[in-house]
C-alpha positions in Angstrom: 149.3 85.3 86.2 151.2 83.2 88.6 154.5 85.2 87.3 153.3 88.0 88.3 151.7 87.4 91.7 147.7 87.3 90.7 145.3 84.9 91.0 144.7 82.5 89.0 142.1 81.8 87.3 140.4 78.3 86.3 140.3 78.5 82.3 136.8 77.0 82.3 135.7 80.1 84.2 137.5 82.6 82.1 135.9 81.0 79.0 132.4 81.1 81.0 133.4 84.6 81.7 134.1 85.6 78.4 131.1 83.6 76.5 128.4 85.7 79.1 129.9 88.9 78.0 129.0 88.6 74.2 126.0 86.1 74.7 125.9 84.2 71.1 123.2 83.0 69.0 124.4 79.6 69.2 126.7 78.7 72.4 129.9 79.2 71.8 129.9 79.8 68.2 131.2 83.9 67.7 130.3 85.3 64.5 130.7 89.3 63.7 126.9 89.6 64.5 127.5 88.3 68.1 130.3 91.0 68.4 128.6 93.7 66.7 124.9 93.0 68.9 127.6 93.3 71.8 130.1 96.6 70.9 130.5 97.6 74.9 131.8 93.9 75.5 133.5 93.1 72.5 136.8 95.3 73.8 136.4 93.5 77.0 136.4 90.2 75.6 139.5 90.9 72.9 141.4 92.8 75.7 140.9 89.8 77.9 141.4 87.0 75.8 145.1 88.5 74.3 146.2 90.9 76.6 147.2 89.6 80.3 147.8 93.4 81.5 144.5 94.4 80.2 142.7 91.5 81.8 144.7 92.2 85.0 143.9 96.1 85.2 140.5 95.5 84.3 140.3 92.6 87.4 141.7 95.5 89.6 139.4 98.6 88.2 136.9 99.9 90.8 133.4 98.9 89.2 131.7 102.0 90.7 134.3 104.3 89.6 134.0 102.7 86.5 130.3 103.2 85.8 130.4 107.0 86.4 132.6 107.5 83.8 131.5 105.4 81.1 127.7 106.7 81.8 128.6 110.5 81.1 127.6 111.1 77.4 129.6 114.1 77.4 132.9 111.5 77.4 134.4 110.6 74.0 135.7 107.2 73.4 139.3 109.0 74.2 138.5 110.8 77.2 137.6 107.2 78.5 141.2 106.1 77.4 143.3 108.5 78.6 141.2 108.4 82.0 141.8 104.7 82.4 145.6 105.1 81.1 146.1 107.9 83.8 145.1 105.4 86.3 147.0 102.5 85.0 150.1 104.9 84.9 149.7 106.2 88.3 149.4 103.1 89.8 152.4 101.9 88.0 154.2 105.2 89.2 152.8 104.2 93.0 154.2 100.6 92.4 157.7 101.9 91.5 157.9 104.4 94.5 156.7 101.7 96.6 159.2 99.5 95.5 162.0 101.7 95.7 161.2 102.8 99.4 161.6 98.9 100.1 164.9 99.1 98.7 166.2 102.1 101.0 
C-alpha cells in the first residue's frame, strides 16, 4: 500500500475488519457455513484478503453510490460487474490523462 501511495492500514484492524464482515460461530474460526450464512460479504472478504487493487477500489468506492446499485433487483450479478469495472477503468483512464498532462 505504501508502494503505491495509500494508507496504510494496521493489520490488526484489517483482520477486525474482515472477521465483522462474515461474523463466525466461533471467533475467528471460518468454516464454509460462516461464508455461506454471509454470501454478500464473502466476495468482500476474499477480494480483500488476496487482492490489494480490489481492497484499494473498494476503500475508494462511494458507499452511497454503491447501495443504489446493488439494491436494484432488476441488476444481475454482471450488470453489477461491468458497472463497477466501468468505473475502475475510467478512473484508470482519468489517472493516465492526468498523468500525462503533468508530463507536457
Amino acid at each position: 500500500m505504501e508502494y503505491q501511495n495509500e494508507e496504510t492500514l494496521p493489520f490488526n484492524d484489517f483482520i477486525c475488519m474482515l472477521h465483522d464482515m462474515i461474523k463466525p460461530e466461533r471467533d475467528f474460526q471460518y468454516t464454509l457455513k460462516s461464508f455461506l450464512d454471509n454470501r454478500q460479504y464473502s466476495a468482500y472478504f476474499f477480494n480483500n484478503l488476496l487482492n490489494l487493487n480490489k481492497l484499494l477500489l473498494d476503500n475508494h468506492k462511494d458507499p452511497f453510490a454503491k447501495n443504489e446499485i446493488d439494491k436494484n433487483p432488476e441488476y444481475t450479478e454482471w450488470d453489477k460487474f461491468a458497472y463497477y469495472e466501468y468505473l475502475r477503468l475510467t478512473e484508470e483512464e482519468n489517472e493516465d490523462n492526468q498523468e500525462s498532462d503533468e508530463v507536457r
